[in-house]
KOLROMI-572116 format. One line per 8 residues: their letters; for each residue x, y, z of C-alpha. Coordinates in nm, 4 decimals, m for minus. Layout:
N
A) X:Y:Z ~ ...
***
This chain:
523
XXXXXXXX) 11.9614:6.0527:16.1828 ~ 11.8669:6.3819:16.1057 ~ 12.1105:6.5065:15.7779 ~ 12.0228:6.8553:15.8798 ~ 12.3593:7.0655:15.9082 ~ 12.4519:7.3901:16.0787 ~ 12.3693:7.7308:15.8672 ~ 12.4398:8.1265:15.9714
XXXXXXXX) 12.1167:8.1809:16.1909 ~ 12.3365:8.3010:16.4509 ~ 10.2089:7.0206:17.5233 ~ 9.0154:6.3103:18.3540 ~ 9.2982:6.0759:18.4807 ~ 9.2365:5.6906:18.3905 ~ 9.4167:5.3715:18.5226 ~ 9.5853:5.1829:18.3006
XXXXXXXX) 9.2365:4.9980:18.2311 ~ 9.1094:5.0114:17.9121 ~ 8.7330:5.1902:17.8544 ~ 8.4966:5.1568:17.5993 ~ 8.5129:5.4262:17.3433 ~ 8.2233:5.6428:17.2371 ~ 8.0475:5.4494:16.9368 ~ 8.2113:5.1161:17.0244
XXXXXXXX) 8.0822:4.7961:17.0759 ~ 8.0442:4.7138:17.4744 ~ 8.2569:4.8924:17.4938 ~ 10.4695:7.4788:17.8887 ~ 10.5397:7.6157:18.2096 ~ 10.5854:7.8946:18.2956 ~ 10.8830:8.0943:18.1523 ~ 10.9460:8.4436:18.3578
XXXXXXXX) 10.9446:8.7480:18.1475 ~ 11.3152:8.8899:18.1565 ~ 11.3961:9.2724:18.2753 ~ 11.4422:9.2964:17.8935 ~ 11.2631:9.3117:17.5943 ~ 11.3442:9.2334:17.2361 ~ 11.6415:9.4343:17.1557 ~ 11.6149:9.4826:16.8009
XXXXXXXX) 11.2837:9.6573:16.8322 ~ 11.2196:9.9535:17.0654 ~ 10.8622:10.0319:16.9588 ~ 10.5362:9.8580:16.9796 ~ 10.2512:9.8592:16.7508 ~ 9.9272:9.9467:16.8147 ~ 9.7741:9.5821:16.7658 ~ 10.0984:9.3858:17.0100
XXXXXXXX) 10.1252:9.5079:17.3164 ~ 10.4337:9.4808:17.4430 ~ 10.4409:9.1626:17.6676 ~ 10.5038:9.1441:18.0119 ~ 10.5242:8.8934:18.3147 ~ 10.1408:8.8128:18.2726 ~ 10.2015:8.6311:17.9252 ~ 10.4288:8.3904:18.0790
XXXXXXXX) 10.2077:8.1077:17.9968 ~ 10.1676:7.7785:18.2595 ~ 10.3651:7.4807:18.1029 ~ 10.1504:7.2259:17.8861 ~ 10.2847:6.9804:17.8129 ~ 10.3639:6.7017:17.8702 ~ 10.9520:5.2207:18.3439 ~ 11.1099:5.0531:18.4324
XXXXXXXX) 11.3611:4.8933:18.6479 ~ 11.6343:5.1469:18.6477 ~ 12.0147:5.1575:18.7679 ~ 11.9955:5.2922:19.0939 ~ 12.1807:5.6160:19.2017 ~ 12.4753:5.3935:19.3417 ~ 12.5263:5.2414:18.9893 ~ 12.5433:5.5317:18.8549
XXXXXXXX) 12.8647:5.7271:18.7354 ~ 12.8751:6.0610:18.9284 ~ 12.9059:6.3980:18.8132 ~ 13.0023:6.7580:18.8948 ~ 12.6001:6.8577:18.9143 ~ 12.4248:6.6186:19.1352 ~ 12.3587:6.2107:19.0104 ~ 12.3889:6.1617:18.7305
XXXXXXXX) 12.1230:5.9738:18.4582 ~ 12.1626:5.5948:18.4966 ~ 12.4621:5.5117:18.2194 ~ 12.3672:5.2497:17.9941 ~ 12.5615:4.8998:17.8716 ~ 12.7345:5.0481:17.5475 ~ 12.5783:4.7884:17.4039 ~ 12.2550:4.8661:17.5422
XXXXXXXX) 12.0166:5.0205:17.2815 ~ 11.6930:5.1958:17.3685 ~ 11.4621:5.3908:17.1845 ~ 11.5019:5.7575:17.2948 ~ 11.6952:6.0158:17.4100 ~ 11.4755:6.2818:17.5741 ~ 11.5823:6.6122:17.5939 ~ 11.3063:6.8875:17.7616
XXXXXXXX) 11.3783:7.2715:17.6898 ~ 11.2436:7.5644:17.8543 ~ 10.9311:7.4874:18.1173 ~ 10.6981:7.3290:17.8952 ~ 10.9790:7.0719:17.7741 ~ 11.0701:7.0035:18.1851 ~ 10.7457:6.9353:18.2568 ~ 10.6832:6.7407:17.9527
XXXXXXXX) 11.0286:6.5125:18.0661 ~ 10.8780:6.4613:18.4410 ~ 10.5906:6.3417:18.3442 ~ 10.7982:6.0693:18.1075 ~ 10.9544:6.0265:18.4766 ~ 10.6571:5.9930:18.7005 ~ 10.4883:5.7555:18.4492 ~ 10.7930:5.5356:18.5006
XXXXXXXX) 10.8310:5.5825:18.8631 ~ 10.4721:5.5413:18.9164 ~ 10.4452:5.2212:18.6704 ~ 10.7852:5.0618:18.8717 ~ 10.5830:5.1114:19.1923 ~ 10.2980:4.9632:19.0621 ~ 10.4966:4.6744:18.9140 ~ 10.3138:4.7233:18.6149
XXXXXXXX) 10.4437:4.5328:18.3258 ~ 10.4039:4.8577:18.1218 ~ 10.7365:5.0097:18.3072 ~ 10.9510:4.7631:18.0451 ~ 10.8107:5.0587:17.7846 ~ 11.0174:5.2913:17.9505 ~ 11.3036:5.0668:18.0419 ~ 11.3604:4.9625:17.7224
XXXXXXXX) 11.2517:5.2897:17.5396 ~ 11.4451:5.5576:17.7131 ~ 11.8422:5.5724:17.6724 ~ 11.8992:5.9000:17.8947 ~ 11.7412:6.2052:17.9239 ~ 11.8025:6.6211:18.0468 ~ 11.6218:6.8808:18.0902 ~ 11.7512:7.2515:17.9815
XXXXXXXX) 11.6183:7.6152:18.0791 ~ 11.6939:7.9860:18.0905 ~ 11.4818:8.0082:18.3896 ~ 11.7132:7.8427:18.7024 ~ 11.4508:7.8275:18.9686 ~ 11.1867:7.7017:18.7619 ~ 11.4803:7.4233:18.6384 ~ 11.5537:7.3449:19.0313
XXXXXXXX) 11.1605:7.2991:19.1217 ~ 11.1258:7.0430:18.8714 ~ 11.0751:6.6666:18.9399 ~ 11.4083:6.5947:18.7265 ~ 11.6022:6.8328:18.9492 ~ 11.4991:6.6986:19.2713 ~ 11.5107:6.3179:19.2098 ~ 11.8273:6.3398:18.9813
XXXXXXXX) 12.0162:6.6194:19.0174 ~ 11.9825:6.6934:19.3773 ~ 11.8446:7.0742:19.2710 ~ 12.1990:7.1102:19.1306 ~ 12.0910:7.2677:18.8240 ~ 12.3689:7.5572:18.7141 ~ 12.5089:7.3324:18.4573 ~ 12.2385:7.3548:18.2948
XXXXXXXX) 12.0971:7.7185:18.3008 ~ 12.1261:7.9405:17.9745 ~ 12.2023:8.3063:18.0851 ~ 12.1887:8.4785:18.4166 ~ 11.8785:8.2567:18.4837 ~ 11.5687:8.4749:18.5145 ~ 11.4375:8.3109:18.2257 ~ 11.3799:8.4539:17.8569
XXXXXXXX) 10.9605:8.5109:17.9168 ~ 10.8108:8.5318:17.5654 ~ 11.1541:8.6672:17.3955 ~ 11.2275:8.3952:17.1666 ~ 11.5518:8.6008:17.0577 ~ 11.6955:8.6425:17.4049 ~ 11.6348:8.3070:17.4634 ~ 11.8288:8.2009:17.1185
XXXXXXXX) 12.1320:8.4266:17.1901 ~ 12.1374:8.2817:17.6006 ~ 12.1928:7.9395:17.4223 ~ 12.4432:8.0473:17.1649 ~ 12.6287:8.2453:17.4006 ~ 12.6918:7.9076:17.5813 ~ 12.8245:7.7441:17.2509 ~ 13.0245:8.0353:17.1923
XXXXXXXX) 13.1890:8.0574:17.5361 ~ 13.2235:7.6707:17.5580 ~ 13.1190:7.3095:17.5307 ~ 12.7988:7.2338:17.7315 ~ 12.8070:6.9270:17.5651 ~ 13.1261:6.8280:17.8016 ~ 12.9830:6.9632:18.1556 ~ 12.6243:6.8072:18.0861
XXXXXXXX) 12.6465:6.4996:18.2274 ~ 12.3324:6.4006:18.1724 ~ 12.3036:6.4561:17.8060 ~ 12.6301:6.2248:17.7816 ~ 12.6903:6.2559:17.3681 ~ 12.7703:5.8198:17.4104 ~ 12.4155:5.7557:17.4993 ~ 12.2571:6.0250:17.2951
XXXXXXXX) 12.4694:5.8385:17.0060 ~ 12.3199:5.4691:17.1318 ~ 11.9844:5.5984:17.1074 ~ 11.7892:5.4948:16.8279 ~ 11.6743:5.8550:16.7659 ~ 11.6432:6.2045:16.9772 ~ 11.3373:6.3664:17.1198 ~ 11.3523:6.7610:17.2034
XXXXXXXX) 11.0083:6.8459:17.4424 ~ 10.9374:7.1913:17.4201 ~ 10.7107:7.5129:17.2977 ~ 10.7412:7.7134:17.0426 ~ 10.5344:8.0496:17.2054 ~ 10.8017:8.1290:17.5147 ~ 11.1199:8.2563:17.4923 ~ 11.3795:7.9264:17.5795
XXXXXXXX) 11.1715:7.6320:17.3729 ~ 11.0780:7.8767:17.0315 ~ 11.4647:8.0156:17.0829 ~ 11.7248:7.8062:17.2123 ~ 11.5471:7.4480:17.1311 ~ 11.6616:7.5031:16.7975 ~ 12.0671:7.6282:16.9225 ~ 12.0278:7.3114:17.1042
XXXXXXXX) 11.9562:7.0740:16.8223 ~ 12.1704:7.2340:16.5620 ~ 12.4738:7.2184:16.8269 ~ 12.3924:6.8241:16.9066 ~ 12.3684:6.7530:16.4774 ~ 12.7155:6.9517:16.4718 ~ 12.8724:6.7623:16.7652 ~ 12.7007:6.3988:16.7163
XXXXXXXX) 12.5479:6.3203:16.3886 ~ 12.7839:6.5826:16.1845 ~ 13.1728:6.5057:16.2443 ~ 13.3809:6.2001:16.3747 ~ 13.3542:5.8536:16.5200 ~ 13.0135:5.9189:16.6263 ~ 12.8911:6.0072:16.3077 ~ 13.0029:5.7643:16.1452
XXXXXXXX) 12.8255:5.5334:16.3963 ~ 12.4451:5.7309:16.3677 ~ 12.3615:5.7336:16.0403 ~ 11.9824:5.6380:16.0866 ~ 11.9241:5.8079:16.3819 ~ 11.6195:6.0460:16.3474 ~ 11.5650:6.3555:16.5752 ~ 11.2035:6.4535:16.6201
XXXXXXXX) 11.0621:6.7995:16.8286 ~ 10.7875:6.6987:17.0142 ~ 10.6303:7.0350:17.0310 ~ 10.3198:7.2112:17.2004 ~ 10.0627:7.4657:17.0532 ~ 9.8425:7.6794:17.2020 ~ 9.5009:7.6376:17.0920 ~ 9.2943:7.9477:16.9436
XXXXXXXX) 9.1160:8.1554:17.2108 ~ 9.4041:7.9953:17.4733 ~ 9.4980:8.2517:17.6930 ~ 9.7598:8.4920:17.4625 ~ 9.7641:8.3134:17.1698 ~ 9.6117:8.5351:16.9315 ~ 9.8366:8.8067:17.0555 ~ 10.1567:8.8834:16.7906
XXXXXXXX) 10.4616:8.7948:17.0173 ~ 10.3499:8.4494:17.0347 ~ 10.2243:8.4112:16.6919 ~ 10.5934:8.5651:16.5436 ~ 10.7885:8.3028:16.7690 ~ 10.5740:8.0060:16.6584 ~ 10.6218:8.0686:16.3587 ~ 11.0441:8.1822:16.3729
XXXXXXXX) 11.0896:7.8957:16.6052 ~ 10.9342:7.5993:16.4218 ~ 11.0914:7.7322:16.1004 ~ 11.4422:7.7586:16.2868 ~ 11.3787:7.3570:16.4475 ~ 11.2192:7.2301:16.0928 ~ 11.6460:7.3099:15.9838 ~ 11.7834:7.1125:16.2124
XXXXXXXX) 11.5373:6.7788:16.3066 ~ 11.3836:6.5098:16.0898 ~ 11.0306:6.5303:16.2054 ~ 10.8284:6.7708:16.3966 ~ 10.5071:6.6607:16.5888 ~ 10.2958:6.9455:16.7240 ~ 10.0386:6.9099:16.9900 ~ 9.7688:7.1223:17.0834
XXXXXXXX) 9.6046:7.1968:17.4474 ~ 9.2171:7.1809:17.3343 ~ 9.2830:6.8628:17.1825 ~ 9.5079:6.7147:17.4208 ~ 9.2416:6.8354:17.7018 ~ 8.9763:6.6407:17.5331 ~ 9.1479:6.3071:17.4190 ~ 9.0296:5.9813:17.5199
XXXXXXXX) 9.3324:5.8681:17.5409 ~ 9.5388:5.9645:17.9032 ~ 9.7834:5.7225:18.1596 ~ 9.7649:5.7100:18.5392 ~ 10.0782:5.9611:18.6911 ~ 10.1108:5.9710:19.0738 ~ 10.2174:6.3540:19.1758 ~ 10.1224:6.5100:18.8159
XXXXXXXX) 9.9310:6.7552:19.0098 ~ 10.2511:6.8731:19.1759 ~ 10.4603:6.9137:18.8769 ~ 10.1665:6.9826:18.5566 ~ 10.0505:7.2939:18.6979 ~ 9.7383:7.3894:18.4533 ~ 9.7925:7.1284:18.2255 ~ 9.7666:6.7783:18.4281
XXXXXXXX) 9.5151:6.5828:18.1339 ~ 9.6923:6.7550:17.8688 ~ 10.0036:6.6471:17.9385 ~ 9.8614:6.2877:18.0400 ~ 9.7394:6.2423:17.7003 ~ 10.0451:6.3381:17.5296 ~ 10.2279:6.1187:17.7459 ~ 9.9540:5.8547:17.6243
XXXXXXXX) 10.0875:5.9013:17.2743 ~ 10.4676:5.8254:17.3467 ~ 10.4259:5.5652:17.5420 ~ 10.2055:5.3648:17.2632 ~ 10.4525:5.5158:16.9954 ~ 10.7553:5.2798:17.2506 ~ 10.5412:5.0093:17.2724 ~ 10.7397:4.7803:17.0483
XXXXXXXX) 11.0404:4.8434:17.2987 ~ 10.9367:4.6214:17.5276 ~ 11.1923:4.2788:17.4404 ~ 11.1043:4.0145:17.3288 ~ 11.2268:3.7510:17.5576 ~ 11.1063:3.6616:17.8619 ~ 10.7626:3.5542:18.0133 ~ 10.6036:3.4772:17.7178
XXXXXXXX) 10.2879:3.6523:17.8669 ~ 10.4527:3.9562:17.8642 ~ 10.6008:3.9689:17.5117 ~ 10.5002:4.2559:17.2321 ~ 10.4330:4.0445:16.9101 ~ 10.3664:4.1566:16.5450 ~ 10.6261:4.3358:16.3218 ~ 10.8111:4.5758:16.5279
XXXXXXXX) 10.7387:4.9714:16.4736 ~ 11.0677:5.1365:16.4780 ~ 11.1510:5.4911:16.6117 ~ 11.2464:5.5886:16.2428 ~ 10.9579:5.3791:16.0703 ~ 10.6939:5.7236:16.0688 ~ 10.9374:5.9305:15.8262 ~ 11.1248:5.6721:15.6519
XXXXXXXX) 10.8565:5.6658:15.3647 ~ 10.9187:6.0255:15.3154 ~ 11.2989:5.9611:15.2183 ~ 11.3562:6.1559:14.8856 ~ 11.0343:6.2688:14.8801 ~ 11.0943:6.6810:14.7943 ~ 10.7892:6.8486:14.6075 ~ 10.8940:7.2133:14.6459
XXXXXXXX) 11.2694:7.0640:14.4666 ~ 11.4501:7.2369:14.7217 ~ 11.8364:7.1497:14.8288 ~ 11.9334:6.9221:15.0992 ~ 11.9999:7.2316:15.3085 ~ 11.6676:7.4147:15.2732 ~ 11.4534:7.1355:15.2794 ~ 11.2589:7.1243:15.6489
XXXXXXXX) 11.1231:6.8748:15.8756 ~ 10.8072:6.6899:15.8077 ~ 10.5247:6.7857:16.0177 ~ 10.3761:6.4803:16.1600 ~ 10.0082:6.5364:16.2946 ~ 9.9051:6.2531:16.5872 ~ 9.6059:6.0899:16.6408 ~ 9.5161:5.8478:16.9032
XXXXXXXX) 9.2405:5.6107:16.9995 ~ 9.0615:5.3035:17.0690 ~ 8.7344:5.0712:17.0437 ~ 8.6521:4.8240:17.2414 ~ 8.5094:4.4880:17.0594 ~ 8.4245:4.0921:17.0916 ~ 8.6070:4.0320:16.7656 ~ 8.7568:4.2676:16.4712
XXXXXXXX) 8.5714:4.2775:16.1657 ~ 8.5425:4.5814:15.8872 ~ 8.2702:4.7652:16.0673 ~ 8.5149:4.8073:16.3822 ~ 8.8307:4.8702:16.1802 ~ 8.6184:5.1579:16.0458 ~ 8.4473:5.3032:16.3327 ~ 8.8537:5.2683:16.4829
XXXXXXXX) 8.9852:5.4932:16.2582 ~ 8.6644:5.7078:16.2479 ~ 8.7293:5.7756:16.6340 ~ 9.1011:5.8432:16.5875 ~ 9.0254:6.1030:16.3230 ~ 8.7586:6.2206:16.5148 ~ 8.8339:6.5764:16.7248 ~ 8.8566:6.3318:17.0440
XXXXXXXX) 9.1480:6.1025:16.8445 ~ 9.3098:6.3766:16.6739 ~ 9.5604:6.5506:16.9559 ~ 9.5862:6.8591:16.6959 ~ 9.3717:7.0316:16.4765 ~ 9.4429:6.9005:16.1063 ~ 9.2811:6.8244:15.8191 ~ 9.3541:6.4736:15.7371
XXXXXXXX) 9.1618:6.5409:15.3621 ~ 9.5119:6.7052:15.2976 ~ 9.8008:6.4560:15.3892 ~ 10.0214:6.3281:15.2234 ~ 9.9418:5.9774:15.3843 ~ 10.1539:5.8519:15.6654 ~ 10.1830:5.5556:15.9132 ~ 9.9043:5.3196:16.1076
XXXXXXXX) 10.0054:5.1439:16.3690 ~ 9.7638:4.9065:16.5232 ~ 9.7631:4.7947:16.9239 ~ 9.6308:4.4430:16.9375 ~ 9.4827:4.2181:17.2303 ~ 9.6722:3.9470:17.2693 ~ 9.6256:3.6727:17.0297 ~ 9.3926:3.9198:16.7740
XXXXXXXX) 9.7012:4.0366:16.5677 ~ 9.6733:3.7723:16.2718 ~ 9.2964:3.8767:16.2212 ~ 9.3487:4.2694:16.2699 ~ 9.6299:4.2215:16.0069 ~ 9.3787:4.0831:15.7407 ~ 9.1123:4.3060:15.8258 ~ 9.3550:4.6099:15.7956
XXXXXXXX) 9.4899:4.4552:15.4617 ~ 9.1590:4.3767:15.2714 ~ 8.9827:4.6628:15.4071 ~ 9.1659:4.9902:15.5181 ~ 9.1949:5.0971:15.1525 ~ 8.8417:5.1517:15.0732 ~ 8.7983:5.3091:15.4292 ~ 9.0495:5.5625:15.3971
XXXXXXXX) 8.9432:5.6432:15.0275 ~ 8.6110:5.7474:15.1705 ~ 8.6167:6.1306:15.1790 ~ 8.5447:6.1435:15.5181 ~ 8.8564:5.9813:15.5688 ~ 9.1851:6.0993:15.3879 ~ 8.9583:6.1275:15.0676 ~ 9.2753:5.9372:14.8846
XXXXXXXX) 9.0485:5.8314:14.5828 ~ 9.3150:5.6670:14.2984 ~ 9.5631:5.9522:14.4459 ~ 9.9020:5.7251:14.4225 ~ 10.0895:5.9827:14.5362 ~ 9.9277:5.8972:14.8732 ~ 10.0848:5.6484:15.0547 ~ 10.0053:5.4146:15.4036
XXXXXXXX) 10.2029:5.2018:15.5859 ~ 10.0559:4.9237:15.8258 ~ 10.2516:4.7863:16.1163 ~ 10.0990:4.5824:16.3663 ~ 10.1648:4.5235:16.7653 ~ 10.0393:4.2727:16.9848 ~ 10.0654:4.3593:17.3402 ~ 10.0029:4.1894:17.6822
XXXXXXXX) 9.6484:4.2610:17.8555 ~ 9.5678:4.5309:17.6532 ~ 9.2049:4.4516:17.6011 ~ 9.0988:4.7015:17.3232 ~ 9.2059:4.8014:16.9809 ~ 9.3823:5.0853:17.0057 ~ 9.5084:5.3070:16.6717 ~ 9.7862:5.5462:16.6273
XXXXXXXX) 9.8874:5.7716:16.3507 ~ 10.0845:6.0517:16.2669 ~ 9.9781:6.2161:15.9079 ~ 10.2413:6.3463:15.6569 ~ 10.2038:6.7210:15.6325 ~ 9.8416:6.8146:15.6498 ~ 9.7080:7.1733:15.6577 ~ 9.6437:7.2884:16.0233
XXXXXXXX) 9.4452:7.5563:16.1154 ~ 9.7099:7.6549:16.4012 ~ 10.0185:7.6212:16.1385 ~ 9.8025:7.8279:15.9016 ~ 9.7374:8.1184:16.1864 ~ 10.1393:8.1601:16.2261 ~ 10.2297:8.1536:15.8606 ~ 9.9534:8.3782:15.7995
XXXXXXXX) 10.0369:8.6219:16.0257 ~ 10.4326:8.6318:15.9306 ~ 10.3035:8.6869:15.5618 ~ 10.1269:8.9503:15.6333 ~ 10.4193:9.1309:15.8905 ~ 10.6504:9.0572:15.5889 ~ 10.4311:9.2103:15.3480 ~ 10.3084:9.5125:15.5113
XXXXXXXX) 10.5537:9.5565:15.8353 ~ 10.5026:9.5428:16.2166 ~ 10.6772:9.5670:16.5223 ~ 10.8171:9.2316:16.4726 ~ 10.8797:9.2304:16.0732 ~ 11.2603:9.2394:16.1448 ~ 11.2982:8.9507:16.3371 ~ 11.0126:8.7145:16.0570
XXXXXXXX) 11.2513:8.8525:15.7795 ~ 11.5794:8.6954:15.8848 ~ 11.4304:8.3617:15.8531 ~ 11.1583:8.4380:15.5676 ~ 11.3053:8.1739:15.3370 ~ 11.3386:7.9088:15.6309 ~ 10.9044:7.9899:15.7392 ~ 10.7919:7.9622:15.3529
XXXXXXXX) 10.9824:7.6093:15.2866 ~ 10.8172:7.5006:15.6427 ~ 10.4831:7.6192:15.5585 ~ 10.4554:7.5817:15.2009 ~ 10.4896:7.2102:15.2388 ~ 10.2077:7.1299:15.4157 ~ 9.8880:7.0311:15.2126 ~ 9.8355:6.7909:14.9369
XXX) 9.8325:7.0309:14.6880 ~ 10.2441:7.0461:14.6457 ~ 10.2667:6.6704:14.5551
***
């Protein structure tokens, strides 16, 4: 679980097919700007422009054979989510924030619906990897049009509207004191019925979905998660009871040149709101548009054109990139053709390595999230051998496999998990194991060299008519040019001033112990 505790701070359609790789063998939403602006600025410098309702960016983003409505325990907003067995562990609990995290959690929801009516083996990923899931906002129409809304909350959405509900637009600090406000007044934890704290504590770990640019993901994603550590992983019975359970922020970038993302406003509350998240989850995971756009690596959604807006292959890709990372949630009984074999990659396995690892020495209180970058990809071949296990991880690190912009020269090392045809995973395994080393010392790979301080882990997953080799990875920490563009420009408003200096210096310490982590050159 996350150990994170409450302080003062008050992301071209495929099938389901696999396609030969290049190089291989035969092979957010929108967010309406608020009548207000910030309130603890009334000026605006030359170089920001105030915003206004035309930098409300589009969302970016983002089966199984589920309890129908009838089974379901009702609730005072609509259906409610499908209640698990108690007993009944699954991988995730999703929670989506702001536009970009609702559209993120429908597409986890078409995927599933569209993989049920397909009966597509592939829905058990979702059956067995999602516990429950919500979906939060400031905004209360954009909450009611969403695909969550209509199928399981019957457009009932007040419950779970922060504010008046016209939305927080690109004020990250409206959209932090909506959320608090809500804590403050009440318990939204009681009238949610959908983020029911039993299931959110049977989940093997939490997901937030969300921005960091617009007003409700950058500001009240991180209310939200430093409410749900307070209420479930801080105090009583429950506590006691979720101990390893790891919260990660699935998060979304905007790429450089993107449509406002050079402009200030956006760059403050990347930089404010990651900081303010990295306090209260384990892990954060940050994906970028140009990337996602151009990743090999996408899943079939029926009606992602009605609920993606701008973003449909983005937020295909990213949805890509869960579903391999739930693979292993698939059981292991049953049909024996449709089993998931190999050593099981756990929801927790990506940051347990990092346990006790603190370079910058700092307290258990100050010391952030990792930053996890992803990577994604695959090679077709008639048989595994060196030469494929290293033109497999060349494409994953390659701009097309990499779903942000990172250096991977500059990690810390991190985990590689490995999607096997079926009956392959005994040979990838001693591939990987007599030849990954000497690949990844290679400076065009992680350049590790005799670098102990750099550590790999290998896990391995054989899965049912998959029909390529397929690797994913999420680095430890690397320098990334978008991570470097908001630290950057908060340095510089906190050494020289700006319209939004104020707001970078309440959480100054929180941005440098985010930021100064990243990079090899701490360990």
């Amino acid at each position: 679980m996350s150990d994170k505790r409450s302080t003062d701070e008050s992301n071209g359609e495929e099938t389901d097919e696999a396609i030969p790789m290049p190089d291989a063998e035969a092979g957010g939403a929108d967010e309406t700007w608020d009548d207000a602006v910030a309130s603890e600025n009334d000026e605006v410098a030359d170089d920001e422009a105030e915003p206004t309702a035309d930098d409300a960016e589009a969302g970016d983003a983002a089966d199984s054979e589920w309890p129908s409505e009838e089974d379901a325990e009702p609730t005072a907003s609509g259906s409610a989510t499908p209640v698990r067995d108690t007993e009944d562990q699954r991988k995730w609990f999703v929670i989506g924030v702001g536009g970009t995290g609702g559209n993120l959690l429908d597409g986890i929801l078409l995927r599933r619906d569209t993989l049920e009516q397909e009966r597509n083996w592939l829905s058990a990923v979702w059956d067995a990897g999602i516990q429950g899931y919500g979906s939060l906002n400031t905004h209360k129409t954009e909450l009611a049009e969403t695909y969550w809304a209509a199928t399981i909350k019957d457009n009932d959405v007040e419950d779970y509207v922060f504010g008046p509900g016209r939305g927080a637009g690109t004020n990250d600090k409206k959209g932090q004191e909506y959320a608090e406000e809500a804590f403050r007044v009440g318990d939204p934890f009681s009238y949610w019925n959908d983020i029911n704290l039993q299931q959110v504590q049977q989940a093997s770990a939490v997901m937030f979905l969300h921005s960091v640019v617009n007003g409700t993901g950058s500001g009240a994603t991180p209310t939200v998660a430093r409410e749900l550590n307070d209420e479930v992983f801080s105090t009583g019975e429950i506590a006691m009871m979720s101990q390893e359970n790891p919260v990660y922020s699935a998060v979304v970038l905007p790429s450089a040149g993107e449509s406002g993302s050079d402009g200030g406003i956006k760059k403050k509350n990347a930089a404010v709101g990651l900081a303010r998240m990295a306090k209260h989850v384990d892990a954060i995971v940050p994906f970028e548009n140009s990337h996602l756009k151009t990743s090999e690596m996408t899943v079939a959604v029926d009606g992602a054109e009605d609920y993606f807006r701008n973003y449909v292959r983005e937020n295909k890709s990213l949805l890509a990139f869960l579903e391999a990372f739930s693979m292993s949630a698939i059981p292991q009984t049953g049909e024996s053709d449709r089993k998931v074999r190999g050593n099981m990659f756990d929801v927790s396995d990506p940051i347990d390595p990092l346990d006790g690892i603190n370079p910058l020495g700092l307290s258990p209180d100050e010391q952030p999230a990792h930053v996890l970058a992803p990577a994604y990809n695959r090679i077709r071949a008639s048989e595994f051998t060196s030469d494929v296990l290293e033109r497999l991880v060349a494409a994953t690190l390659s701009y097309n496999g990499k779903l942000v912009d990172f250096d991977e020269t500059t990690a810390w090392g991190g985990p590689f998990l490995f999607i096997c045809p079926p009956g392959t995973v005994t040979q990838v395994r001693d591939v990987v194991e007599r030849h990954l080393n000497d690949i990844i010392e290679d400076r065009d790979f992680l350049d590790v060299g005799d670098d102990e301080e750099i550590l790999t882990t290998r896990n391995y997953v054989e899965v049912p008519e998959v029909e390529d080799y397929r690797l994913w990875v999420t680095l430890w920490n690397p320098e990334m040019p978008a991570m470097d563009r908001f630290h950057e420009y908060a340095t510089d408003k906190l050494e020289n001033g700006g319209f939004y200096s104020s707001r970078l210096e309440e959480y100054a310490t929180d941005i440098e112990n985010l930021f100064g982590q990243l990079g090899r050159e701490v360990l």
